[in-house]
C-alpha positions in Angstrom: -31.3 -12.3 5.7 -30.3 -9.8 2.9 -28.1 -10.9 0.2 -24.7 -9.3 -1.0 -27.0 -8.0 -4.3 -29.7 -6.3 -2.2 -27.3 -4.4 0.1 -25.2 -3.0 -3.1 -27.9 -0.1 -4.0 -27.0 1.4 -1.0 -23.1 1.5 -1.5 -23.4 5.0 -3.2 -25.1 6.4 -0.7 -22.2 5.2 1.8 -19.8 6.8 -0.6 -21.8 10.3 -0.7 -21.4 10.1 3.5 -18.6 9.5 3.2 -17.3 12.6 0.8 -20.0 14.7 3.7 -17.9 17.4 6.6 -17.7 14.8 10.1 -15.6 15.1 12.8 -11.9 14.9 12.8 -11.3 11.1 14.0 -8.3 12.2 16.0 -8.9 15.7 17.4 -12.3 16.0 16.8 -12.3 19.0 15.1 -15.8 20.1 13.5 -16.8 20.0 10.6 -13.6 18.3 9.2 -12.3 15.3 6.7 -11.9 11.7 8.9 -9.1 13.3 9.7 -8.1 17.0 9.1 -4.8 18.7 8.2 -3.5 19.5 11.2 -3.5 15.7 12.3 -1.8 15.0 8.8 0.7 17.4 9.7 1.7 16.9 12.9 1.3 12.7 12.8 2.2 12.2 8.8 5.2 14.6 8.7 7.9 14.1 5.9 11.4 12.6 7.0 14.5 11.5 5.7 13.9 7.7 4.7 15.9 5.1 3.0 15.2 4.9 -0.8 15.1 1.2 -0.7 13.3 0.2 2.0 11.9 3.3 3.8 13.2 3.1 7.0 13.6 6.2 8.6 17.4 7.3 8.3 19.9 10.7 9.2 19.4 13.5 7.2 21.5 13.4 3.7 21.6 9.9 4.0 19.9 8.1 0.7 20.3 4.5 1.6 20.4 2.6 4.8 23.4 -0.2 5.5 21.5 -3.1 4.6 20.1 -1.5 1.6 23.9 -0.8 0.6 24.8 -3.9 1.8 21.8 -6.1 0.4 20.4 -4.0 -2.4 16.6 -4.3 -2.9 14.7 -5.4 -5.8 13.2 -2.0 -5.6 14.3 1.0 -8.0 12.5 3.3 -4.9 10.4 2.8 -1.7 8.3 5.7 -0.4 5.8 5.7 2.0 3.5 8.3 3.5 3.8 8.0 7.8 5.1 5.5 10.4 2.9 2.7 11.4 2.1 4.4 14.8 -0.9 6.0 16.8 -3.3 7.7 15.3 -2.7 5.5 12.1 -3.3 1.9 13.1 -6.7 2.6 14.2 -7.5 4.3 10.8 -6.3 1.5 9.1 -8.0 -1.0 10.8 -11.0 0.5 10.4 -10.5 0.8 6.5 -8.9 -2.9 6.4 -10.4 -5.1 9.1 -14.1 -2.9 9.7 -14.6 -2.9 5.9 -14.9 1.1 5.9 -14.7 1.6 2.6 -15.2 5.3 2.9 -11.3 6.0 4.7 -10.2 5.0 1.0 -10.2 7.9 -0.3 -8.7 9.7 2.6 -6.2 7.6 3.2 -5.2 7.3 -1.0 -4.9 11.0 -0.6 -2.9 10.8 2.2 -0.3 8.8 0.3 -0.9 10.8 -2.7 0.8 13.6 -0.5 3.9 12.0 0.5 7.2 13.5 -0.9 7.8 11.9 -4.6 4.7 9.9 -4.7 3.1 12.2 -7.3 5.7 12.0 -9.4 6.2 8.3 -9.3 2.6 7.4 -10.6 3.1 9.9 -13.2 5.8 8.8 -14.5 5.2 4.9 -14.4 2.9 3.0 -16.8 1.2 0.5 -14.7 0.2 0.6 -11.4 -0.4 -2.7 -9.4 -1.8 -3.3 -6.0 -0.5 -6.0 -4.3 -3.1 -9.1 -4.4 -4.7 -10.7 -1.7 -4.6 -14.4 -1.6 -8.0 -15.7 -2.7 -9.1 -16.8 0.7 -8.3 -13.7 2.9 -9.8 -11.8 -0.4 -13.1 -13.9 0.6 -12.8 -13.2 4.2 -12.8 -9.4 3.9 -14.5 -8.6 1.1 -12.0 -6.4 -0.6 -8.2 -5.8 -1.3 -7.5 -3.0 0.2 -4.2 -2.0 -1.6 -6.6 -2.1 -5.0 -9.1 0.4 -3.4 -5.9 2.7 -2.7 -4.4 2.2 -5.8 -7.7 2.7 -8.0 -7.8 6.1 -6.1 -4.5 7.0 -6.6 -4.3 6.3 -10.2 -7.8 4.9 -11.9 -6.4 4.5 -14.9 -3.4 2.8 -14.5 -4.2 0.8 -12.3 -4.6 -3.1 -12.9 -5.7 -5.7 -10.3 -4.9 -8.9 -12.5 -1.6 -8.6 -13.2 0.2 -9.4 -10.5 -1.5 -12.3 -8.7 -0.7 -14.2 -5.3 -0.2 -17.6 -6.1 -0.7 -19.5 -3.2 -2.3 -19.3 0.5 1.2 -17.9 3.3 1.0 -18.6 7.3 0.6 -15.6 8.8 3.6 -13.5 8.6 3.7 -12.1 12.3 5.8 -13.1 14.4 8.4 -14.4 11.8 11.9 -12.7 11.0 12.9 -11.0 7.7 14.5 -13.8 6.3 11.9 -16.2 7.6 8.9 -13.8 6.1 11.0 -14.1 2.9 11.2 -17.8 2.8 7.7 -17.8 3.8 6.8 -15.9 0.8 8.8 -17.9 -1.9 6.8 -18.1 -5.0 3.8 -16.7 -3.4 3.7 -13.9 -6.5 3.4 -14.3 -10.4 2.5 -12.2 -13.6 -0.1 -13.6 -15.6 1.5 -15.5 -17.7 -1.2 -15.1 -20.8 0.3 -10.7 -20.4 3.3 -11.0 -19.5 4.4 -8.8 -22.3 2.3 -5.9 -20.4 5.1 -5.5 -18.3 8.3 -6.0 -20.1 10.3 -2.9 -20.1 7.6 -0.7 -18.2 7.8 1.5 -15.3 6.0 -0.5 -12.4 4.3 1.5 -9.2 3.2 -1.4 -6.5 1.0 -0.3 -3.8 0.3 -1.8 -0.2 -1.3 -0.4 2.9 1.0 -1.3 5.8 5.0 -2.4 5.1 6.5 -4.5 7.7 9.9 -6.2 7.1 9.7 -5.7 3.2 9.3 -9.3 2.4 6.0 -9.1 0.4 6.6 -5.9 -1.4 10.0 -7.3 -2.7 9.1 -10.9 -3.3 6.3 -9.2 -5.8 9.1 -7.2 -7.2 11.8 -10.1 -7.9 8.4 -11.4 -9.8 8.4 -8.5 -11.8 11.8 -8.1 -12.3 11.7 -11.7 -14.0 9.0 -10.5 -15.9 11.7 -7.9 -17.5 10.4 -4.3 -15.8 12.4 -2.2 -15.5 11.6 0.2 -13.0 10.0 -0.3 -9.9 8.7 1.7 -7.0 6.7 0.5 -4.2 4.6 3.0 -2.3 3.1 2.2 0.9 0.9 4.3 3.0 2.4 3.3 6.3 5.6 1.8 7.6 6.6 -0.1 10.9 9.3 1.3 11.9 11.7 -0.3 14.3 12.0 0.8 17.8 14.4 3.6 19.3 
């Protein structure tokens, strides 16, 4: 059996395969990116979206009812497509197949979304949003890290916000009930706390459900005394039509 420290001389060589001209994943275009730009275009196109919580909204409209209604702890939401077909699979692949190499495609992806560029430039920290230590275990990796270390290596910092305690699974649940579920489940390290008082905070996440994660981390922050905050997630479940 090969240990964890024999297989990690060949992680570079993943990483060069993965940077190498494959097929498209969706169309199957050759020689192409995992997937190529006329996929991005056609299944990642910009909309109007709410500027709290990103749900998808009319044209001219800024904020959705419950956002006006129920204002966020979120300065700005953005995210980069709807959680829907060809997406999912990519996803999975990067998240629950331990892909690493869709990291990069996928960051860049995101990085293309209207307003994300100028959000990580203009914040001073950049935070993924942290896995609890036993699902971190179970895959390996936190994917919102490997995103965010793309989108913004050196800003980014994976241990200052940190997930306090194991959740039940969140499927299934209601808003309010993923909220309660949640409670306390996010904290700034207490020993730098002062590392985000009065900054501009970017949070990153793969997939944004209800909203309950990415704004339970931001009340942390808010506490904490930031005072801007964006979240920016590279896809978004939108409800049905």
């Amino acid at each position: 059996m090969f240990s964890h420290q024999a297989l990690r001389p060949f992680r570079p060589f993943t990483s060069l395969l993965a940077r190498l001209p494959s097929q498209c994943e969706v169309c199957r275009a050759w020689p192409s990116q995992p997937v190529c730009d006329a996929c991005v275009a056609r299944f990642a196109p910009p909309m109007a979206r709410c500027s709290g919580c990103a749900l998808p909204v009319p044209e001219g409209v800024t904020r959705c009812g419950e956002c006006l209604r129920h204002p966020p702890p979120l300065d700005v939401c953005l995210t980069a497509c709807t959680y829907a077909w060809p997406w999912p699979d990519c996803i999975a692949r990067f998240k629950f197949d331990g892909d690493a190499g869709w990291a990069g495609p996928l960051a860049t992806l995101l990085r293309s979304a209207p307003w994300v560029e100028p959000a990580l430039e203009q914040c001073d920290i950049v935070l993924p949003m942290p896995l609890a230590p036993g699902r971190l275990r179970e895959r390996g990796f936190n994917q919102a890290h490997e995103l965010a270390r793309r989108l913004s290596p050196a800003k980014t910092d994976a241990t200052l916000l940190l997930r306090t305690r194991e959740t039940p699974a969140q499927s299934g649940l209601a808003r309010a009930e993923r909220l309660r579920n949640l409670r306390g489940a996010f904290a700034v390290e207490p020993l730098r706390a002062d590392k985000v008082r009065g900054r501009r905070i970017v949070l990153v996440d793969d997939v944004m459900t209800s909203g309950a994660s990415l704004f339970t981390a931001a009340e942390a922050l808010r506490l904490a005394g930031a005072v801007h905050i964006t979240a920016i997630a590279l896809a978004r479940t939108d409800p049905p039509r």
